[in-house]
Structures are given as C-alpha cells and as structure tokens.
SEMIFI-549133 format. One record per atom (N, C-alpha, C, O): residue in one letter; residue number from 1; atom name; x, y, z. Coordinates in pm, whole numbers, plus 50000, padded with zeros to 5 digits. Each point is the difference from the previous one (the first is absolute). Example, Ala and Ser with C-alpha at 12.3 -4.5 7.8 and 13.67 -1.06 7.14 Angstrom:
// residues 2
kolkol rest=A	nr=1	atom=N	xx=51319	yy=49431	zz=50780;
kolkol rest=A	nr=1	atom=CA	xx=49911	yy=50119	zz=50000;
kolkol rest=A	nr=1	atom=C	xx=50090	yy=50120	zz=50000;
kolkol rest=A	nr=1	atom=O	xx=50104	yy=49998	zz=50066;
kolkol rest=S	nr=2	atom=N	xx=49861	yy=50107	zz=49862;
kolkol rest=S	nr=2	atom=CA	xx=50082	yy=50119	zz=50006;
kolkol rest=S	nr=2	atom=C	xx=49923	yy=50109	zz=50073;
kolkol rest=S	nr=2	atom=O	xx=50051	yy=50111	zz=50017;
// end
This chain:
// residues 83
kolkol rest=X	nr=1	atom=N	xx=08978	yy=42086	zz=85358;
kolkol rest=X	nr=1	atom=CA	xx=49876	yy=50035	zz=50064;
kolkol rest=X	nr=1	atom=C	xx=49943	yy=50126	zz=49936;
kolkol rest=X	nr=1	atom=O	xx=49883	yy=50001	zz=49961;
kolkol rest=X	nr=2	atom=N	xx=50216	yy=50130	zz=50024;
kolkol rest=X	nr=2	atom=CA	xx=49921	yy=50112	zz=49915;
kolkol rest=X	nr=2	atom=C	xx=49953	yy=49939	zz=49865;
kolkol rest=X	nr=2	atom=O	xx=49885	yy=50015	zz=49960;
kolkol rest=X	nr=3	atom=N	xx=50217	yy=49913	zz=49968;
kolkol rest=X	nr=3	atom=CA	xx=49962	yy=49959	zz=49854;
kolkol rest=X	nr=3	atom=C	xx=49814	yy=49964	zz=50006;
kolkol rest=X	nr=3	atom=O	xx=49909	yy=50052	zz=49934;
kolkol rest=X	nr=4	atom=N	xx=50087	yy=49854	zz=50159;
kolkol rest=X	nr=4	atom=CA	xx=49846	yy=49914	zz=50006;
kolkol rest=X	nr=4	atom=C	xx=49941	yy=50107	zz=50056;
kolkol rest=X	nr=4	atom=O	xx=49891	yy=50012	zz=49944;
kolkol rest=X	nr=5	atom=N	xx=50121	yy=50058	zz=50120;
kolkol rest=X	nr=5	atom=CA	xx=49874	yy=50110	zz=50049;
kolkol rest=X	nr=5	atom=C	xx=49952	yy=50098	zz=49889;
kolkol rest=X	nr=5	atom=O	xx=49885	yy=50032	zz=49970;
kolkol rest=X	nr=6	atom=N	xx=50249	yy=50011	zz=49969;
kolkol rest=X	nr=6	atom=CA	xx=49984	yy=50095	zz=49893;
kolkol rest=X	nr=6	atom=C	xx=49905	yy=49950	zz=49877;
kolkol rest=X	nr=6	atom=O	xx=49911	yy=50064	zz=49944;
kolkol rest=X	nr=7	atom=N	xx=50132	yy=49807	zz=50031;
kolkol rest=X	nr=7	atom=CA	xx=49883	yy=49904	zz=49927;
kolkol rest=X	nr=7	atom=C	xx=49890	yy=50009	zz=50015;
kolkol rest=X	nr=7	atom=O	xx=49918	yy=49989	zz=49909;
kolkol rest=X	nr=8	atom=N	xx=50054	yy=50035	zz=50222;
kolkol rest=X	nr=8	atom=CA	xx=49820	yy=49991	zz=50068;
kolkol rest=X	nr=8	atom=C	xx=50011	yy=49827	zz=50061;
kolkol rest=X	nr=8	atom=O	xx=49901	yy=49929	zz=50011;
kolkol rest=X	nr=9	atom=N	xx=50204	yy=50038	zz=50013;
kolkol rest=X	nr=9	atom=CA	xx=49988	yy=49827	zz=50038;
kolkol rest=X	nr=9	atom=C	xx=50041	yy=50048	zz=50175;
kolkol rest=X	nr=9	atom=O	xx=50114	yy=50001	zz=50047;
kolkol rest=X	nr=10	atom=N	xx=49794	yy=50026	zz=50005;
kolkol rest=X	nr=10	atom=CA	xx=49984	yy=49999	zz=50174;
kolkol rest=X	nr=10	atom=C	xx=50006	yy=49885	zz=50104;
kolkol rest=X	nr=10	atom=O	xx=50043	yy=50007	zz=50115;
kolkol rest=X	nr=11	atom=N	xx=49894	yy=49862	zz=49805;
kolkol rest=X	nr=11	atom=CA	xx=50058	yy=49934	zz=50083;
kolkol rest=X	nr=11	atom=C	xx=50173	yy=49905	zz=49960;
kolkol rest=X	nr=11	atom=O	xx=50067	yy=49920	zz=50065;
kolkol rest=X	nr=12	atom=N	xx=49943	yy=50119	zz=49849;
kolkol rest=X	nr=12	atom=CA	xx=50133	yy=49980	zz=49945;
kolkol rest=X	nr=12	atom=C	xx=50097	yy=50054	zz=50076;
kolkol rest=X	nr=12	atom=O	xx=50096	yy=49932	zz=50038;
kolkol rest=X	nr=13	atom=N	xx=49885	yy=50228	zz=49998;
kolkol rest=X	nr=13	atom=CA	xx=50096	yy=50095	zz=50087;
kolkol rest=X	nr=13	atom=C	xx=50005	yy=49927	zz=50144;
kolkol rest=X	nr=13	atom=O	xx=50097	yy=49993	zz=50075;
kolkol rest=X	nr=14	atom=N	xx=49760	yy=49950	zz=49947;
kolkol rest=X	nr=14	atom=CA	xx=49980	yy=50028	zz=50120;
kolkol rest=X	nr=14	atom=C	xx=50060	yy=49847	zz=50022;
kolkol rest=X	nr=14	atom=O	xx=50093	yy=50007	zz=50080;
kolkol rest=X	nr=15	atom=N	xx=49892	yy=49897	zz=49888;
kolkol rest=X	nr=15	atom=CA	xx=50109	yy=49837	zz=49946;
kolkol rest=X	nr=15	atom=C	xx=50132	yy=50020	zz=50039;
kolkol rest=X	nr=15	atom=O	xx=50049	yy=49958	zz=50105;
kolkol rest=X	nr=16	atom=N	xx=50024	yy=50125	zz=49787;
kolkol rest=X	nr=16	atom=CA	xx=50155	yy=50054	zz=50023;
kolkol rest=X	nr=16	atom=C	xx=50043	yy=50064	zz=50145;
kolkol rest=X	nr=16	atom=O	xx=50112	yy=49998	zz=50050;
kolkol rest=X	nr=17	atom=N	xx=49764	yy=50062	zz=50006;
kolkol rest=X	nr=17	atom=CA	xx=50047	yy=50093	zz=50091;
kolkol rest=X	nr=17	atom=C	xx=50008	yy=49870	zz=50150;
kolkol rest=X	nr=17	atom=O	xx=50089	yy=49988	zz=50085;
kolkol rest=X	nr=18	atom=N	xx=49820	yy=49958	zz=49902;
kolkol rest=X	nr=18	atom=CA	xx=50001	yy=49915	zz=50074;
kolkol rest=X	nr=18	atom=C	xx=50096	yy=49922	zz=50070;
kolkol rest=X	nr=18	atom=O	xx=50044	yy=49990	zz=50115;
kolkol rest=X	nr=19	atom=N	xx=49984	yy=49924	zz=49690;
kolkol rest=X	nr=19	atom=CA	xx=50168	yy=49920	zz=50028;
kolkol rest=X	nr=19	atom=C	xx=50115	yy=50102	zz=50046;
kolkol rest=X	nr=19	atom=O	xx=50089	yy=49964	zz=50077;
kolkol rest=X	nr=20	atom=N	xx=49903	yy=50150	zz=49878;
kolkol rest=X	nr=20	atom=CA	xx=50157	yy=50088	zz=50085;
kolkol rest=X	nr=20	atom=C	xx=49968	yy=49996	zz=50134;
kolkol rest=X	nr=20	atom=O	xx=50082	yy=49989	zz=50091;
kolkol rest=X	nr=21	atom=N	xx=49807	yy=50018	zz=49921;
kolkol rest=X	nr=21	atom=CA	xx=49989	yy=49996	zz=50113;
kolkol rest=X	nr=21	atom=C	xx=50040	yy=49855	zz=50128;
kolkol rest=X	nr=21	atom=O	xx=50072	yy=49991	zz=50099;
kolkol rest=X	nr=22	atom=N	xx=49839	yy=49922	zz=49831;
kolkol rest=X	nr=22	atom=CA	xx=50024	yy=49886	zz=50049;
kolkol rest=X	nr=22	atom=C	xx=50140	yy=49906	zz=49976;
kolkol rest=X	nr=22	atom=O	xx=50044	yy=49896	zz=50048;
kolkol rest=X	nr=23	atom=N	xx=49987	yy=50171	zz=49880;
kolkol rest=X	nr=23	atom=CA	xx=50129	yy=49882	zz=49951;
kolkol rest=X	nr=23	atom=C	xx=50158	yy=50123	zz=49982;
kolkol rest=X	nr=23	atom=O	xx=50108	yy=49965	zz=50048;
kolkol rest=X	nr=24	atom=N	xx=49882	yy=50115	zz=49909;
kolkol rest=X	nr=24	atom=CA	xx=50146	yy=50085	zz=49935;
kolkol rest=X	nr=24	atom=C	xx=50024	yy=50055	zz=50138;
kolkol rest=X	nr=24	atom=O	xx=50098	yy=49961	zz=50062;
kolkol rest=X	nr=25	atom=N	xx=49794	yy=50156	zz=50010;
kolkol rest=X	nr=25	atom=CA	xx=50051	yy=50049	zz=50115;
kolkol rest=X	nr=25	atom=C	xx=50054	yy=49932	zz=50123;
kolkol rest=X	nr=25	atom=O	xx=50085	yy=50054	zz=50071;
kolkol rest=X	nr=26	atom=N	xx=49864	yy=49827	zz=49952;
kolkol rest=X	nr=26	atom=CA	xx=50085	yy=49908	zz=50129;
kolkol rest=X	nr=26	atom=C	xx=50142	yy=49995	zz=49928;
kolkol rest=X	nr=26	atom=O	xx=50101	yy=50037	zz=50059;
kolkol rest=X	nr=27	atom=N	xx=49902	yy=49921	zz=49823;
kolkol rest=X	nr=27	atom=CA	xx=50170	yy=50008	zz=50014;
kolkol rest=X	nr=27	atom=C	xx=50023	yy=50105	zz=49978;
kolkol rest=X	nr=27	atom=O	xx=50030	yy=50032	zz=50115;
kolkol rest=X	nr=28	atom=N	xx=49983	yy=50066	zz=49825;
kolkol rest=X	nr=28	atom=CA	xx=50062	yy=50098	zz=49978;
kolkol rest=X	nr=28	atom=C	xx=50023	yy=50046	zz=50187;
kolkol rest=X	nr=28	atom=O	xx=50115	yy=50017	zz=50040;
kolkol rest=X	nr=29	atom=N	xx=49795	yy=49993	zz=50034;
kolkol rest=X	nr=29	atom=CA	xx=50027	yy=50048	zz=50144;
kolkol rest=X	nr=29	atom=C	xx=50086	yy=49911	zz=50029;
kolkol rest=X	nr=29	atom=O	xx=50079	yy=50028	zz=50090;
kolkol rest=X	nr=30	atom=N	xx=49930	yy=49868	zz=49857;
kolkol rest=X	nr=30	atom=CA	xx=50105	yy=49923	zz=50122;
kolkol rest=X	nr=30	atom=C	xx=50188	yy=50044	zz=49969;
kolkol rest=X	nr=30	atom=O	xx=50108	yy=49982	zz=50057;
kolkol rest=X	nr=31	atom=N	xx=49850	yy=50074	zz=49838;
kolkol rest=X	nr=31	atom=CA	xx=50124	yy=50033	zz=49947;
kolkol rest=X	nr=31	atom=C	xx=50019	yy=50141	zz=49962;
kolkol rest=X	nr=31	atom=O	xx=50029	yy=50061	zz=49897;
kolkol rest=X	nr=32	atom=N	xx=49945	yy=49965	zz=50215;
kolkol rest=X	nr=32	atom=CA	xx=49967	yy=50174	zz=50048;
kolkol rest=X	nr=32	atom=C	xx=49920	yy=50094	zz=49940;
kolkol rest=X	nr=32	atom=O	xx=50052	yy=50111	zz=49992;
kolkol rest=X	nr=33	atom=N	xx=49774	yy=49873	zz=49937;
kolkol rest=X	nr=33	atom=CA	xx=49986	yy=50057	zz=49944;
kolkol rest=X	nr=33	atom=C	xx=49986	yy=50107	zz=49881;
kolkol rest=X	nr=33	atom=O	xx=49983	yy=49992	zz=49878;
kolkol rest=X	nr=34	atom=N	xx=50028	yy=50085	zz=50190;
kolkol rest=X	nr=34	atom=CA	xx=49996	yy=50102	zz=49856;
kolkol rest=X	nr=34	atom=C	xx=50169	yy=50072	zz=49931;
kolkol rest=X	nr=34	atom=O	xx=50026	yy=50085	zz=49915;
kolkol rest=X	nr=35	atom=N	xx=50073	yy=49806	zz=50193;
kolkol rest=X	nr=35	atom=CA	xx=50140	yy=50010	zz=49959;
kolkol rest=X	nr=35	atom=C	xx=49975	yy=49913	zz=49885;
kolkol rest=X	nr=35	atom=O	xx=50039	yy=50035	zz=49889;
kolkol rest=X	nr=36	atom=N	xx=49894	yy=49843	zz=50133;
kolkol rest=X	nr=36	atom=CA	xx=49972	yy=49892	zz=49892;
kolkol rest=X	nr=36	atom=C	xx=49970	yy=50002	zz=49919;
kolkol rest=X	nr=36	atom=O	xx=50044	yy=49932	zz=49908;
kolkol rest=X	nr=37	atom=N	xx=49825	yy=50180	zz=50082;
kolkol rest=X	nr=37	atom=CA	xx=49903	yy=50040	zz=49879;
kolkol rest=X	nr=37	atom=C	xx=50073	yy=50099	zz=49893;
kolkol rest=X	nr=37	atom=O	xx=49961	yy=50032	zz=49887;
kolkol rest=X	nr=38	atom=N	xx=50204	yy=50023	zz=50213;
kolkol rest=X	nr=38	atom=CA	xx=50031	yy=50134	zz=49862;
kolkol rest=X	nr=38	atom=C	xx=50126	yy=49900	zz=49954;
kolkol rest=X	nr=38	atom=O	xx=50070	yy=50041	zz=49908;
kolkol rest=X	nr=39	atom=N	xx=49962	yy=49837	zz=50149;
kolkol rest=X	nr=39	atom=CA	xx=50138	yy=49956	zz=49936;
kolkol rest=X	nr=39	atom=C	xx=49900	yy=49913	zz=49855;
kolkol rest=X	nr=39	atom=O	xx=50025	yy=50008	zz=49880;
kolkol rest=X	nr=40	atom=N	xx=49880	yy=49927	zz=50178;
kolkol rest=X	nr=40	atom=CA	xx=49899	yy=49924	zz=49917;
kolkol rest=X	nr=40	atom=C	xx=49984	yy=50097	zz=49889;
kolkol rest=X	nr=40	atom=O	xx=50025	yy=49952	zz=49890;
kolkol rest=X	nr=41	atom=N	xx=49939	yy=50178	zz=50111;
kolkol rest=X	nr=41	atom=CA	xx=49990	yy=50067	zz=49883;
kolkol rest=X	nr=41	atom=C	xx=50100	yy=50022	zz=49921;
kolkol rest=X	nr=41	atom=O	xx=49998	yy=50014	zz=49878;
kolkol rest=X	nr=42	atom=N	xx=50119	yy=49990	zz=50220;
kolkol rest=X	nr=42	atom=CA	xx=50149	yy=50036	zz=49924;
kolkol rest=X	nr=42	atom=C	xx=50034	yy=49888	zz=49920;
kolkol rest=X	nr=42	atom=O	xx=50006	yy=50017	zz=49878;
kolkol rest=X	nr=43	atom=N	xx=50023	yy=49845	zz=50181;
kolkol rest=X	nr=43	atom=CA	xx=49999	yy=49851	zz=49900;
kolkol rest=X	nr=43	atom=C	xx=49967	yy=50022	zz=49903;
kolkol rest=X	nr=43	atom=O	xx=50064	yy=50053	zz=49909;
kolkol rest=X	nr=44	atom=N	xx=49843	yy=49915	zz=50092;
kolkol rest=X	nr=44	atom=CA	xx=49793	yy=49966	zz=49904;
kolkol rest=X	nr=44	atom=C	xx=50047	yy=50133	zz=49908;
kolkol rest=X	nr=44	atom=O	xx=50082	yy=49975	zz=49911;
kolkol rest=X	nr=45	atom=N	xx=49885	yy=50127	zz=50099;
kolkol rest=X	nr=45	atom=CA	xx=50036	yy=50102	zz=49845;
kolkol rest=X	nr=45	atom=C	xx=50064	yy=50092	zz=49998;
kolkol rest=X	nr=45	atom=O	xx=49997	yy=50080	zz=49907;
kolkol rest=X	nr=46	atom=N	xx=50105	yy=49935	zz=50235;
kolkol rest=X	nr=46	atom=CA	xx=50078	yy=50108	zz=50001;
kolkol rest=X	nr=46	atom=C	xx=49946	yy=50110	zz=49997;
kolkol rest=X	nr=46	atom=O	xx=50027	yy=50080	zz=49911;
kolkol rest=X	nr=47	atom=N	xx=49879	yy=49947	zz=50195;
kolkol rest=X	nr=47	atom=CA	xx=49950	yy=50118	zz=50038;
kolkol rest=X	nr=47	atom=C	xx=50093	yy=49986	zz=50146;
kolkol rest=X	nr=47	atom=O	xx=50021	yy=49891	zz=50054;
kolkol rest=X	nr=48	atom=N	xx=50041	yy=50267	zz=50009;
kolkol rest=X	nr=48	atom=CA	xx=50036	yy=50026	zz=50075;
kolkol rest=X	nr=48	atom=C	xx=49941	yy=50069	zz=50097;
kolkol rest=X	nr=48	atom=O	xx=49968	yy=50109	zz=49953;
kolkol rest=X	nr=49	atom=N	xx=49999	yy=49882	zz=50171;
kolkol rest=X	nr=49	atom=CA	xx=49901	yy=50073	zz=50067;
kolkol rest=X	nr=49	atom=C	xx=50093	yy=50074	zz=50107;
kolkol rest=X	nr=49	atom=O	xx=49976	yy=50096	zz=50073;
kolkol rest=X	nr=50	atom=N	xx=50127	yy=49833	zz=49912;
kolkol rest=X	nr=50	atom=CA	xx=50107	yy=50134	zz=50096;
kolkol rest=X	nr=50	atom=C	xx=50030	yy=49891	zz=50131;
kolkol rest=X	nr=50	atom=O	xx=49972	yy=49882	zz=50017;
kolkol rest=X	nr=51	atom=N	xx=50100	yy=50223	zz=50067;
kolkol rest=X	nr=51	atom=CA	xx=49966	yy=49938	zz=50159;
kolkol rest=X	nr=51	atom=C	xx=49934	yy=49991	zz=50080;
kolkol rest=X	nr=51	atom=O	xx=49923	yy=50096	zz=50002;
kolkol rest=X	nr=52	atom=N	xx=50062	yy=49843	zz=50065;
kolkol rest=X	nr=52	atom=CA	xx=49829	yy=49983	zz=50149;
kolkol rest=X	nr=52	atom=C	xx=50037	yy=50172	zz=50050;
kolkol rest=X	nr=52	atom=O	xx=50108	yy=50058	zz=50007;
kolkol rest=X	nr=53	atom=N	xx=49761	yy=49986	zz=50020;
kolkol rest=X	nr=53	atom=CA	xx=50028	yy=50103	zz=50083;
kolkol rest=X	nr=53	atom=C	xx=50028	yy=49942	zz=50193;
kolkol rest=X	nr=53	atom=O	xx=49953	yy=49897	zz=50048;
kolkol rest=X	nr=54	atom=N	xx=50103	yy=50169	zz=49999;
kolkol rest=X	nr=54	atom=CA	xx=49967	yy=49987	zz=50149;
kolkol rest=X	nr=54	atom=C	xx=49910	yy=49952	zz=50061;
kolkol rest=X	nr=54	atom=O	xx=49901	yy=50016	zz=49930;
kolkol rest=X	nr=55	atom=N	xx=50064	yy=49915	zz=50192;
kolkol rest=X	nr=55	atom=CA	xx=50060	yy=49909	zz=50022;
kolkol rest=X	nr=55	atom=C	xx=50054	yy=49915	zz=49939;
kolkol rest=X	nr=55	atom=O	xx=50092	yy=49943	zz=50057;
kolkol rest=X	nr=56	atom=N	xx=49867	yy=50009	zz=49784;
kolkol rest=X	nr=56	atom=CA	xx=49948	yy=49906	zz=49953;
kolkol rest=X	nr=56	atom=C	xx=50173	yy=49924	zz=49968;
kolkol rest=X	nr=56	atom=O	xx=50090	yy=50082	zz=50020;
kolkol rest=X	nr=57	atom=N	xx=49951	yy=49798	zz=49940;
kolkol rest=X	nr=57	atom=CA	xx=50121	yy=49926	zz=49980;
kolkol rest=X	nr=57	atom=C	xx=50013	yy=49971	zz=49894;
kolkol rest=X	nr=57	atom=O	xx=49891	yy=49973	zz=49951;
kolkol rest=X	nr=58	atom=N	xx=50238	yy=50011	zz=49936;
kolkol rest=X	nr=58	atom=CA	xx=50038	yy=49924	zz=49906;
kolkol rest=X	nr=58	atom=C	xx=49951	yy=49868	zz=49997;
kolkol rest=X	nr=58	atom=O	xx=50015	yy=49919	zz=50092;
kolkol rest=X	nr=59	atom=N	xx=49928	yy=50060	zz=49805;
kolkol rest=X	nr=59	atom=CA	xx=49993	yy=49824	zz=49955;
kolkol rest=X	nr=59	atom=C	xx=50129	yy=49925	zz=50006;
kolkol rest=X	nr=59	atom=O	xx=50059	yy=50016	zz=49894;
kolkol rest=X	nr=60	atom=N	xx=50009	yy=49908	zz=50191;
kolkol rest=X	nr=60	atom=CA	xx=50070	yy=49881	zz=49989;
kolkol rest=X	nr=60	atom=C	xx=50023	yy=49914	zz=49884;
kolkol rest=X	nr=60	atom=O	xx=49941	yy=49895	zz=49979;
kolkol rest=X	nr=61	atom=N	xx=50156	yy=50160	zz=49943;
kolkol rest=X	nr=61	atom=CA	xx=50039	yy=49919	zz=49886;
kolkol rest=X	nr=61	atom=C	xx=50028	yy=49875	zz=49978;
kolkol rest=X	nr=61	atom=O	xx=50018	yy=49947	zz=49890;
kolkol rest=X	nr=62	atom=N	xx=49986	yy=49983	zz=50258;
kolkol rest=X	nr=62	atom=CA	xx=50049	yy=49851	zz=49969;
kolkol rest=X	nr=62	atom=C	xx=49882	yy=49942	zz=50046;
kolkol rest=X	nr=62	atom=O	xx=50003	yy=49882	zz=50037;
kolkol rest=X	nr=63	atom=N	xx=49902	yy=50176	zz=49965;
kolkol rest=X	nr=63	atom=CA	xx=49829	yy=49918	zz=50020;
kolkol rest=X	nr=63	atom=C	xx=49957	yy=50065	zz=49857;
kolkol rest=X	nr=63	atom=O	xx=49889	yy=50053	zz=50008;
kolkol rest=X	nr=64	atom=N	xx=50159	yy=49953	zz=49888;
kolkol rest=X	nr=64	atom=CA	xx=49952	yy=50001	zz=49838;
kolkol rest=X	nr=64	atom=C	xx=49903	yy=49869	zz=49970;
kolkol rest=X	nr=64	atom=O	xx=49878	yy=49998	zz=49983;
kolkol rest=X	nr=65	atom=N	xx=50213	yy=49901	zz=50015;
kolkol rest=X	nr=65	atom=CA	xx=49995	yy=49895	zz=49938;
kolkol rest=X	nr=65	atom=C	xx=49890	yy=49943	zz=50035;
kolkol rest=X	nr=65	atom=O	xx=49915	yy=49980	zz=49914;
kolkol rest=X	nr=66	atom=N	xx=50065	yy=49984	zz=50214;
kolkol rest=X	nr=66	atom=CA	xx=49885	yy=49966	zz=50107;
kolkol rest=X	nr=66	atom=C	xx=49873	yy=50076	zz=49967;
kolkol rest=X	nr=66	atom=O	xx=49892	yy=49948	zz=49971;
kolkol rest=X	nr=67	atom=N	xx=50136	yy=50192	zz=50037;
kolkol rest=X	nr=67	atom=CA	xx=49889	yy=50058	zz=49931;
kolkol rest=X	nr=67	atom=C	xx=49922	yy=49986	zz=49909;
kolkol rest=X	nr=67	atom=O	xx=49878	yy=49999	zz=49986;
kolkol rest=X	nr=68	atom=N	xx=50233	yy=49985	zz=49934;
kolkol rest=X	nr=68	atom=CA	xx=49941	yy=49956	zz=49815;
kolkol rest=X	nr=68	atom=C	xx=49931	yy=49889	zz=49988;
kolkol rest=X	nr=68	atom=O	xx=49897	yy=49983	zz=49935;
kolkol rest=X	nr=69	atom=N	xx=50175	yy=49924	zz=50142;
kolkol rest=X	nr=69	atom=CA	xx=49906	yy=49879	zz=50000;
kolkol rest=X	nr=69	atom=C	xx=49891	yy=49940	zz=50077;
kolkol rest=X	nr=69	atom=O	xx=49933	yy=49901	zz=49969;
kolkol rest=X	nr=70	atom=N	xx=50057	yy=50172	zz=50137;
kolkol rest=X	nr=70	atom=CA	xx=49859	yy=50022	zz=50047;
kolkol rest=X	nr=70	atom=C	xx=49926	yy=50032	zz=49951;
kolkol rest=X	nr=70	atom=O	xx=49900	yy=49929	zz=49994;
kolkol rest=X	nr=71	atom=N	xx=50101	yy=50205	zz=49937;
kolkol rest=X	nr=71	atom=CA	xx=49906	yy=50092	zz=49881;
kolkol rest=X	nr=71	atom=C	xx=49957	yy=49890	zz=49867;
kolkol rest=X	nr=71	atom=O	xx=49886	yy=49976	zz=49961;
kolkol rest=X	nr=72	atom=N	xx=50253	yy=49965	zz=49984;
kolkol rest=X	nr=72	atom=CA	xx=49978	yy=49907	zz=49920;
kolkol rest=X	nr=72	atom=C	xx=49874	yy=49860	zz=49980;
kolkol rest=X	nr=72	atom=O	xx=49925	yy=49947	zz=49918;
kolkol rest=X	nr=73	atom=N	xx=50130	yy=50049	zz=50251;
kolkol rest=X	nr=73	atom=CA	xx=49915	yy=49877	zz=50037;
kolkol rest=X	nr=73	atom=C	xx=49830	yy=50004	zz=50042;
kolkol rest=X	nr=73	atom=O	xx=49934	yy=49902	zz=50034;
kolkol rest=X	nr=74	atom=N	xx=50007	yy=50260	zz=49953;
kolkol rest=X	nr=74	atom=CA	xx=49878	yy=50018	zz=50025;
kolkol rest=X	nr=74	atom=C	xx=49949	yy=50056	zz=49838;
kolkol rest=X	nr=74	atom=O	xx=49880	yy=50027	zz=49993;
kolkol rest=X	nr=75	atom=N	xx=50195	yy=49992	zz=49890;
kolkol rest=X	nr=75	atom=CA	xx=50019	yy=50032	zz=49905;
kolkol rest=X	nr=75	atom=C	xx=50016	yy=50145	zz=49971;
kolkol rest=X	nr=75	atom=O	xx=50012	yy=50023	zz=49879;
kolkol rest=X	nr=76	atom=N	xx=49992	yy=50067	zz=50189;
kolkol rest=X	nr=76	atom=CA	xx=50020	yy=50108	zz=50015;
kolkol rest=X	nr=76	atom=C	xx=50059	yy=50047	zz=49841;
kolkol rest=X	nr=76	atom=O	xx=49935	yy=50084	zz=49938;
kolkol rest=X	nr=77	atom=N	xx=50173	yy=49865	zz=50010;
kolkol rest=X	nr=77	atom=CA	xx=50051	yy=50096	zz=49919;
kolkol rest=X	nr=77	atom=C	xx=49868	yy=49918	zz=49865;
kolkol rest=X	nr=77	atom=O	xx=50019	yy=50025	zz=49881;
kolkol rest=X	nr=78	atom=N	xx=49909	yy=49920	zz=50144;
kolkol rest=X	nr=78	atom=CA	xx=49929	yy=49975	zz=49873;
kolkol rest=X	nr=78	atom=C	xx=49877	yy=50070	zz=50026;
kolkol rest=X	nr=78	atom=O	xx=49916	yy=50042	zz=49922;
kolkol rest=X	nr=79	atom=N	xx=50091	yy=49963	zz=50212;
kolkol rest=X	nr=79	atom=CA	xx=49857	yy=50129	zz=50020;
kolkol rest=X	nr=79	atom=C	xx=50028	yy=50131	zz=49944;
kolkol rest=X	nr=79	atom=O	xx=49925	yy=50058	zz=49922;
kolkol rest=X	nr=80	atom=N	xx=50172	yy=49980	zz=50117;
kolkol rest=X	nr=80	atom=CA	xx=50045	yy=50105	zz=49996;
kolkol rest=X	nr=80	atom=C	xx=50007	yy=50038	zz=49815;
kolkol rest=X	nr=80	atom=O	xx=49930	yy=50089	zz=49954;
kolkol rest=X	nr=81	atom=N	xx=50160	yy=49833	zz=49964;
kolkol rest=X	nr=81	atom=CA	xx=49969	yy=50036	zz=49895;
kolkol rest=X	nr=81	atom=C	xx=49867	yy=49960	zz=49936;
kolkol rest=X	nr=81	atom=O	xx=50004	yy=50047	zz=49887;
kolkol rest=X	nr=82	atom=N	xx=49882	yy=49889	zz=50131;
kolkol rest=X	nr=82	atom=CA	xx=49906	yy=50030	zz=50001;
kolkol rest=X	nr=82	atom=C	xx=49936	yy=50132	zz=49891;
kolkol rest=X	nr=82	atom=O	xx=49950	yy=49989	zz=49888;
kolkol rest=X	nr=83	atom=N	xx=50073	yy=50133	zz=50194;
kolkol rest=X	nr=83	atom=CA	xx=49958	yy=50168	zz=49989;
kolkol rest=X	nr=83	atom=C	xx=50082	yy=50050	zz=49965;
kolkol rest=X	nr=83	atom=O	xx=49995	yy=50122	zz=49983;
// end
C-alpha cells in the first residue's frame, strides 16, 4: 500500500487498503489479532516484534497452520509480496 501511494497511484493504495481490510483482518482477528499479525511477520521474513504487551496474549502455535492457510486462501502472501 505505501509502495502505490509513494508512486502517486491513490487509488491503487486505496484498492490494497480495502482488501486488508475486507479480507486479511477477519482472519487475522479470529486468530487473535495482532498476536497473529506479529507471528505472521515472524514466519513471512523473520522480523521479530517481541511479546504482546499487557493485556494482550501469545499467539497459539498450534493454530499456525490454519492460519497460513486461510491467508493463503484469500491470497494474502501474493498480495503481500506484491510491494
């Protein structure tokens, strides 16, 4: 989404922003959020974002798989490399 904005392609950003919206964030919440979104980063390129702060919970390691292929199945990791 930054890549296409930085371009000057606005409705491009505004396209991408959409589908996370409409399609990546329902699952990622169902599978706790933004526990989801830092293991997803950890997978995908091995960026580490640490632990949830308070309240917040560990991602569930044995809902990986499920994950992946949900994401898979809305194409997520081909969006994603994309930018």
């Amino acid at each position: 989404m930054r890549a296409l904005y930085d371009a000057g392609d606005g409705p491009g950003a505004i396209a991408e922003q959409n589908w996370k919206l409409t399609s990546a964030e329902g699952i990622f919440s169902a599978y706790g959020g933004t526990a989801a979104k830092r293991r997803t980063y950890l997978k995908s390129c091995g960026v580490d974002l640490g632990p949830p702060r308070a309240p917040g919970f560990g991602f569930d390691e044995a809902k990986w798989d499920a994950l992946d292929a949900e994401l898979d199945a809305i194409g997520f990791w081909d969006q994603a490399s994309l930018h």
